[in-house]
Structure formats: C-alpha cells, structure tokens
C-alpha positions as CSV (number, residue, x, y, z in Angstrom):
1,X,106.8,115.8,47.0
2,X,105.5,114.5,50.8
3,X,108.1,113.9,53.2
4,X,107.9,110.7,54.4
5,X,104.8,109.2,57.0
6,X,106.1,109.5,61.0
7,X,106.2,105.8,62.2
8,X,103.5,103.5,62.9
9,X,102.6,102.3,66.7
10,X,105.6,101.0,68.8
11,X,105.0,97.5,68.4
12,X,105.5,97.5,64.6
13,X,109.3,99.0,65.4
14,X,110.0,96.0,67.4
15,X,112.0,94.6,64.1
16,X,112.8,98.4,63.6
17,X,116.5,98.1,65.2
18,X,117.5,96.4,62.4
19,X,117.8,99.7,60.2
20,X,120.0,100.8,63.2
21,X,122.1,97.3,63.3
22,X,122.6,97.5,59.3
23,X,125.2,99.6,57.6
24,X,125.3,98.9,53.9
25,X,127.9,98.3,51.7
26,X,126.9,96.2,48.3
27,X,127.0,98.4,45.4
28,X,125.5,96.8,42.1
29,X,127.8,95.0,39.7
30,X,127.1,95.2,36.1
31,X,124.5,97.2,33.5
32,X,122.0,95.1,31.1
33,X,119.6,96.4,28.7
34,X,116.1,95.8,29.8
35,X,113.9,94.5,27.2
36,X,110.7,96.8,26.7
37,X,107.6,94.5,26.3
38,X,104.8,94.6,23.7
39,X,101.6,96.3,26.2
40,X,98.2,95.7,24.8
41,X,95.4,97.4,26.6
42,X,91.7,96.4,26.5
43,X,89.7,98.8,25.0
44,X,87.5,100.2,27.4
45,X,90.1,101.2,29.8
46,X,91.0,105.2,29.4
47,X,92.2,108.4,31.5
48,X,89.4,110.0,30.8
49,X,87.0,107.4,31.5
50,X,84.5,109.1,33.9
51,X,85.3,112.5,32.2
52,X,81.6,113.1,32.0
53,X,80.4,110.9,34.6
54,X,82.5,111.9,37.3
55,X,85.3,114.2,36.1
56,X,86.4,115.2,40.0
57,X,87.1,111.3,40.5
58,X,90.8,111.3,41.3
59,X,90.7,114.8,43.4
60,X,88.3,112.9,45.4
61,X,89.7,109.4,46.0
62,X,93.3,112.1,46.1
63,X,91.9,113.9,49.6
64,X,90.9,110.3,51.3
65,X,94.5,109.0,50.3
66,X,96.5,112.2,51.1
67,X,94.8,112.5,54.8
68,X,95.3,108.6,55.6
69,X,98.8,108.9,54.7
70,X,99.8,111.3,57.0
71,X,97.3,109.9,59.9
72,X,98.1,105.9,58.9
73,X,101.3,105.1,57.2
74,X,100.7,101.6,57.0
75,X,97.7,102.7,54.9
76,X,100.0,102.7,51.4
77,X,101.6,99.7,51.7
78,X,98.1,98.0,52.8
79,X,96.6,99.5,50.0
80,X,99.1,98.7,47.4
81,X,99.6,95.0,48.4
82,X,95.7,95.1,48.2
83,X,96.1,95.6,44.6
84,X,97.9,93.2,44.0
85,X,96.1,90.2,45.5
86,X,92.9,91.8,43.7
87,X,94.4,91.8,40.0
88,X,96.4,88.7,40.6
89,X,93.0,86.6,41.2
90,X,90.1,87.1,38.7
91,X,91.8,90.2,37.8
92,X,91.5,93.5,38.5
93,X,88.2,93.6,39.5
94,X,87.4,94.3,42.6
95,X,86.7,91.0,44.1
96,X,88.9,91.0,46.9
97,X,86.4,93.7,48.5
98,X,83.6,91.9,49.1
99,X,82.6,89.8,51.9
100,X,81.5,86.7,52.7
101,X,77.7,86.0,53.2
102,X,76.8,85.4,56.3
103,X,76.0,81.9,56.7
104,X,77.4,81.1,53.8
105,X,80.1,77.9,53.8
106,X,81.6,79.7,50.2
107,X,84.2,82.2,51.7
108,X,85.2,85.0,49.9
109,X,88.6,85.9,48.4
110,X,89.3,88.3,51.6
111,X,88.9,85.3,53.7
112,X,91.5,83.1,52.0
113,X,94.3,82.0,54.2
114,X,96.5,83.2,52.1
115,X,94.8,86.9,52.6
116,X,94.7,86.8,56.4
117,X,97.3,89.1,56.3
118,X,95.8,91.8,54.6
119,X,95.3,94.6,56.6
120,X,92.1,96.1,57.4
121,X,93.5,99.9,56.3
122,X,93.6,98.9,53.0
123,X,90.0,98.0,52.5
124,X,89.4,101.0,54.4
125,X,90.9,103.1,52.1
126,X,88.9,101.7,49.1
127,X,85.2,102.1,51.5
128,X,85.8,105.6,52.8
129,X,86.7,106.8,49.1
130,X,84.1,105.1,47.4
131,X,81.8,106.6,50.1
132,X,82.7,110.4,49.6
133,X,82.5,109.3,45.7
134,X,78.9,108.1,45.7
135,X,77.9,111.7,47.7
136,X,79.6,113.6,44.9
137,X,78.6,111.1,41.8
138,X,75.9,108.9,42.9
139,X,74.2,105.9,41.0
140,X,77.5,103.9,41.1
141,X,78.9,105.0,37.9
142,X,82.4,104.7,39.4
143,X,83.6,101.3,40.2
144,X,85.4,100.0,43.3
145,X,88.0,98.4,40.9
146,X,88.8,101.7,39.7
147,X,88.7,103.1,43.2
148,X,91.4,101.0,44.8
149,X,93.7,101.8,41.3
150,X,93.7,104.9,41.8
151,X,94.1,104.8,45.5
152,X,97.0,102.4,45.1
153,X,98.5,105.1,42.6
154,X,98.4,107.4,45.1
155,X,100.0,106.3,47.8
156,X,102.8,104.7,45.5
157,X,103.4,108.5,44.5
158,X,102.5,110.0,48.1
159,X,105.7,107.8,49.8
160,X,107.8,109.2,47.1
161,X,107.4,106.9,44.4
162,X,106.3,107.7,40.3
163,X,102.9,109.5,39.6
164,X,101.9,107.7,36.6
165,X,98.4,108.1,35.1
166,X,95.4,105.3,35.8
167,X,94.1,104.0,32.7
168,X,89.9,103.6,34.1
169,X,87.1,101.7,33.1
170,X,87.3,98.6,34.8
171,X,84.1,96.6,35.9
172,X,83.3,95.3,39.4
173,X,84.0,91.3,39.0
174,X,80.5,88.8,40.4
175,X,82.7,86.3,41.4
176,X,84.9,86.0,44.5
177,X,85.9,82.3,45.6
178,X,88.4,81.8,48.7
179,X,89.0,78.8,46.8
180,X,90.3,80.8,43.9
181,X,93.1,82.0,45.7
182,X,96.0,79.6,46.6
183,X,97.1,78.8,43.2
184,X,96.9,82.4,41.8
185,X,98.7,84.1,44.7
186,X,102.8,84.0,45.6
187,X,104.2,82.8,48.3
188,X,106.5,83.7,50.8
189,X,109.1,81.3,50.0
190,X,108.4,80.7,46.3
191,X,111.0,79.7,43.9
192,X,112.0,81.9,40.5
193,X,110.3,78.8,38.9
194,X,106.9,79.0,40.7
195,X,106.7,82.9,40.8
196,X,108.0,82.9,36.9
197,X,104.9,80.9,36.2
198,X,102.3,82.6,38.1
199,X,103.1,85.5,36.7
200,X,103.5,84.0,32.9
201,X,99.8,83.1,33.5
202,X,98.6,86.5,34.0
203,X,100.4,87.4,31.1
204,X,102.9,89.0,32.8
205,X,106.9,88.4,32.0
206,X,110.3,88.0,34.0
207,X,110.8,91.5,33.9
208,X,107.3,92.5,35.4
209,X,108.0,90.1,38.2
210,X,111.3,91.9,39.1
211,X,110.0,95.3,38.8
212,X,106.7,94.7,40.3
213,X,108.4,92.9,43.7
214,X,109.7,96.5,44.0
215,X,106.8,97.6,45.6
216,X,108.7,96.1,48.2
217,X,110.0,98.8,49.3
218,X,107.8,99.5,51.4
219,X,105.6,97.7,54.2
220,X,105.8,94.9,56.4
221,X,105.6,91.0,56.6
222,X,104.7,89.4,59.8
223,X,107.0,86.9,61.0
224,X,105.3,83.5,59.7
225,X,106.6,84.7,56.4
226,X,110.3,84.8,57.2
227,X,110.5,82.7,60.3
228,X,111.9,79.1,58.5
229,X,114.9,81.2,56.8
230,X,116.1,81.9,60.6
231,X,116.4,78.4,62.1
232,X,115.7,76.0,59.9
233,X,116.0,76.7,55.9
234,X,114.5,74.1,53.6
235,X,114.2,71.2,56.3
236,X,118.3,71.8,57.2
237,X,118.1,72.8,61.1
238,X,120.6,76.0,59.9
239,X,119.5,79.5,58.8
240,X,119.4,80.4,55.3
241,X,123.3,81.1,54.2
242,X,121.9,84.3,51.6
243,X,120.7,86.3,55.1
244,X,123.3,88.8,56.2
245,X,124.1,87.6,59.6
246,X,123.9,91.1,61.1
247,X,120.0,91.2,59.3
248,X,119.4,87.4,61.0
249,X,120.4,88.7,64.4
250,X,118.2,91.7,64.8
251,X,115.0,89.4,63.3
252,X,115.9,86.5,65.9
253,X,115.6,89.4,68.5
254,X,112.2,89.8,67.6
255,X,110.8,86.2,65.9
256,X,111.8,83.2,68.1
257,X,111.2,79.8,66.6
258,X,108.5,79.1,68.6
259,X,105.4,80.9,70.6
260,X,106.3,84.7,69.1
261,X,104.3,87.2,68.9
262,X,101.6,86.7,65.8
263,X,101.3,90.4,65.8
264,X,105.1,91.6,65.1
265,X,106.7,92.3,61.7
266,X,109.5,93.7,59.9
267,X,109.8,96.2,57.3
268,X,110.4,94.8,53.5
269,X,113.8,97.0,52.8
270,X,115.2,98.0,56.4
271,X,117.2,100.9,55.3
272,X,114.7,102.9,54.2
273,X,111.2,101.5,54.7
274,X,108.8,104.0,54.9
275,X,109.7,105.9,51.5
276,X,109.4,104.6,47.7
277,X,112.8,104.1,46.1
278,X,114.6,101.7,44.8
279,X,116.7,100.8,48.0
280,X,114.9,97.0,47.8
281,X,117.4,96.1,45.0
282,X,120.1,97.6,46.5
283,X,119.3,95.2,50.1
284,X,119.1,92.1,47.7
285,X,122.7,92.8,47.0
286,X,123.7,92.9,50.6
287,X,122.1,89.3,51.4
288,X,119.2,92.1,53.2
289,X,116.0,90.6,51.6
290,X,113.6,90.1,54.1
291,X,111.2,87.0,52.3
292,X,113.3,84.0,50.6
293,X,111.0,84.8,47.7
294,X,112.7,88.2,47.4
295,X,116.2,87.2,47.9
296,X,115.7,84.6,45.2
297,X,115.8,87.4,42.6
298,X,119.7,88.4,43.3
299,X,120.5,84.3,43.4
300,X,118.9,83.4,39.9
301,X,120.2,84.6,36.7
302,X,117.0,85.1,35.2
303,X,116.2,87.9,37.4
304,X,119.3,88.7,39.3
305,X,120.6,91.0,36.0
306,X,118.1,93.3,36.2
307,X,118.5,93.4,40.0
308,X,121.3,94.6,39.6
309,X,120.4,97.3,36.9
310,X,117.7,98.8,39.3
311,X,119.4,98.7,42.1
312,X,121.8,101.4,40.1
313,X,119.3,103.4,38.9
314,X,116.0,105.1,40.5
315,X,114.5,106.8,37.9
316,X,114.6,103.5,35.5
317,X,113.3,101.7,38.4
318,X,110.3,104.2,38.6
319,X,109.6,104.1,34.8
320,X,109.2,100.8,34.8
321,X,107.0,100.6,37.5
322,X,104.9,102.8,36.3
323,X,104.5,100.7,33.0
324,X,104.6,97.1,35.0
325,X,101.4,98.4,37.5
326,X,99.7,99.8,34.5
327,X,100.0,96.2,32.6
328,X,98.9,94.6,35.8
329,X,96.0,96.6,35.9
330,X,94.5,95.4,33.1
331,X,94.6,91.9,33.7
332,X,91.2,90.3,33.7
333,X,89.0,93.4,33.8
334,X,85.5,92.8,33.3
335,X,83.2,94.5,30.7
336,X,80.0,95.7,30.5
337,X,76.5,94.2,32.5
338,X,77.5,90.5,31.3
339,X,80.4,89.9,33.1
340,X,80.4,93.0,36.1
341,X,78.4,95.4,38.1
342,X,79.3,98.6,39.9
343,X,78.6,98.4,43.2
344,X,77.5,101.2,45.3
345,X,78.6,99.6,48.4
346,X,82.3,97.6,47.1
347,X,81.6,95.4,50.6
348,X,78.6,93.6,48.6
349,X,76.9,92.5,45.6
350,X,74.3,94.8,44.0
C-alpha cells in the first residue's frame, strides 16, 4: 500500500493548524445492522469490457494515476469529487468533461456555479490518461466515462482506501447543460431532507448517502462552503453550536467573515486528511465536521446510526464503499450510438 502524498503548496496548510489544535476524544456509541440493498446493474457494464479492445486499459490509466499522486496530492480528491458531480448529473457519463463552445450562451456542466470549485487536476487526470490511451488503443474504443472511473478507483485505493473492481462499458453522454446542474447537485449546507432526496432520485438510498459522504475523508472545501457556520448559522448572528469550539477557532484564523482569501481551504476530516480511512465518522462524533451538510449526518437519526457504526469499523466502511461507488457508477450510463459517443478528445464532441 502507498504511504501517504507529502503536502500540497503552503497556502493550502493555512487551515492545516487545526490538525495540530485538535486532540480527539469521541468514540462511537452504539452498533446497528446495516441493511444490504438490492444492486441491479445495466447490462452492458462488465470488468472485462475492453478485454479485446483494449485489455492494458487500467495499467495504463494506473501509471498516469500512480505518478500524479505522488507529484499532486490534491489530484485524488479532485478526481474523485469529479466523479461525483459527473454521475450525479446525467449520470455517469462523461459530461462534466466537455467544454463550452466558444461563443456559445449554453454553458456547459463544468461551468456551473455550482462546479466552479472543481479543480483543474481532476480534468487533468481524465485528458492525460485518455491521451496515453488513444496512442496505445486508438479509434476511441475506450470512453472518457470509463476513464475518469477508473481513475477515481485509483486514487481512492492509492491514498489507502479499498481496491474494488470497475464494472466498464459506459458511453460518453451528448448532452451537457450548466443549467442541468443546480437541482441534481448537493449543497454545502443541505439538510438530511434535501440530500435524502437527491439522492432517492438517482436511485440511491439513506445508506449510500452516508457511506458515499465518506469520500470525505479526504480533500478540501474552500471557505464559502463553511464560512455562515462560523458567524452567523441559519440567519442567528452566532456560530453553529454542533462545531467544536477548538475546530471554530482554528477556521476563524484562516476565514474571516468578510474580504478572505477566495483561494484558502480546509481539509474535509482534520486529523488525518490526506489518507483514506474512515476517521470522517469518527470527527462527526466530535462536533469536527467541516460542511453543515456533513455534520448533519451525526444530528439526524436517519443517518446518524450508521455514523456511528462506521466510525467503529474500517473495514465495513471500505466494503461498503466499494459497493456504494460501484451503484453510483451505473447511474444513467448511456448505451450504444443512440444515446452516446466515444470521444477521442473527452474536452469535445465527436
């Protein structure tokens, strides 16, 4: 297994003293049976998809993952969180790739609003892979959908995190609407209610959301995302009471209520941030999430059960990610010439 990335440039670790301000003490409460859910996958998705057509696939997207890792961290998180905003609009097709015509008043997915945030490693990632595949399996047989699965994959394992199998086959998607985003994608400061539904709508249950926010732990949200639960919680002039006061301290150090810097963040799960475990359910515990979205798991008891189950145990928490990211990756994926394409370049239509 790879020991974990060295840190990213300085001004990331502004927010980094709070892993040195923190001492945790919350230990999980109570042990529930998870419920396993009924997984039904479409058809055309396989392991051995491009078996014939490219069977050196994931030893090639493997070498661009494995090298960006060690040279930039922030490349897994990027890539995973990628991913997500792909599958979770349109599905999991690709669409989040492509960019938006020039000229063109229709923006693209990637230039939502709500995807501003995205960082430019992770599309990185998916165009440098997809570039070395083309050279070694050209004709785009291999789609960019599948690309940035398995690249996601990878970097979940690479931090230390479960190496579960890609199910391929997916189809690059034709459509990508900036307009499409903003009710498909969660919030920052979303309620149990609102994420419970979005996530019902992909087809995805209670227990997916829990396990899925996981990937939490690692990466880094930028201060916009947090900065109402310091000084002014839901419109009442006072911090939000779940934030441990030693965790509110160190982010007011580095995210003032007004005029910050746009360009500092925080790490997800500040006690270990950089290396896939299951530490994020452990923080929710200790009043440590970082987004009110997260911390609203431990408060509801819809979710907060299960919080407390993974939060006891790694290896459950890896096994069900493993199953969760394989159910999300097959929501929406396109079949055949009707409804996709394989793009040679993922930037831009065929």
């Amino acid at each position: 297994m790879s020991s974990p990335p060295p840190p990213p440039p300085p001004f990331v670790f502004t927010c980094f003293l709070i892993i040195f301000l923190l001492t945790l003490n919350s230990s999980p409460t109570s042990l529930a049976k998870t419920t396993t859910t009924n997984r039904r996958q479409p058809r055309q998705l396989s392991v051995n998809y491009y078996a014939k057509t490219c069977p050196q696939l994931e030893q090639l997207v493997g070498s661009v993952t494995s090298q960006l890792f060690k040279e930039a961290p922030v490349s897994g998180p990027a890539t995973i969180r990628l991913f997500f905003h792909d599958c979770f609009v349109e599905g999991c097709d690709g669409s989040i790739l492509i960019s938006t015509t020039p000229g063109s008043k229709m923006l693209a997915e990637k230039d939502s609003p709500d995807n501003k945030n995205l960082r430019a490693e992770g599309f990185g990632i998916v165009n440098k892979a997809k570039s070395l595949v083309e050279s070694k399996c050209p004709g785009a047989v291999v789609s960019c959908a599948d690309i940035l699965a398995i690249a996601a994959r990878d970097f979940v394992h690479l931090a230390g995190g479960p190496n579960y199998q890609v199910k391929k086959g997916r189809w690059d998607g034709k459509i990508s609407m900036a307009t499409r985003v903003p009710p498909n994608i969660p919030r920052a400061n979303s309620t149990i209610d609102q994420l419970i539904k979005i996530f019902n709508s992909k087809g995805l249950t209670i227990e997916d959301l829990v396990v899925l926010s996981g990937a939490h732990t690692i990466g880094f949200a930028h201060c916009e995302q947090f900065v109402s639960r310091l000084y002014d919680f839901h419109g009442t002039k006072q911090p939000d009471p779940a934030i441990d006061p030693r965790l509110l301290k160190a982010l007011k150090m580095s995210c003032p209520h007004y005029g910050g810097n746009a360009d500092i963040v925080a790490p997800f799960d500040v006690t270990t941030p950089f290396l896939f475990d299951h530490a994020y359910y452990v923080n929710l515990q200790g009043k440590l999430g970082l987004l009110a979205s997260d911390q609203a798991l431990v408060l509801d008891p819809r979710t907060k059960t299960l919080v407390q189950e993974l939060g006891k145990d790694k290896q459950k928490f890896f096994q069900a990610f493993a199953v969760a990211m394989d159910k999300m990756g097959s929501i929406g994926v396109k079949r055949g010439k009707k409804h996709g394409e394989r793009r040679k370049d993922c930037s831009f239509h065929m």
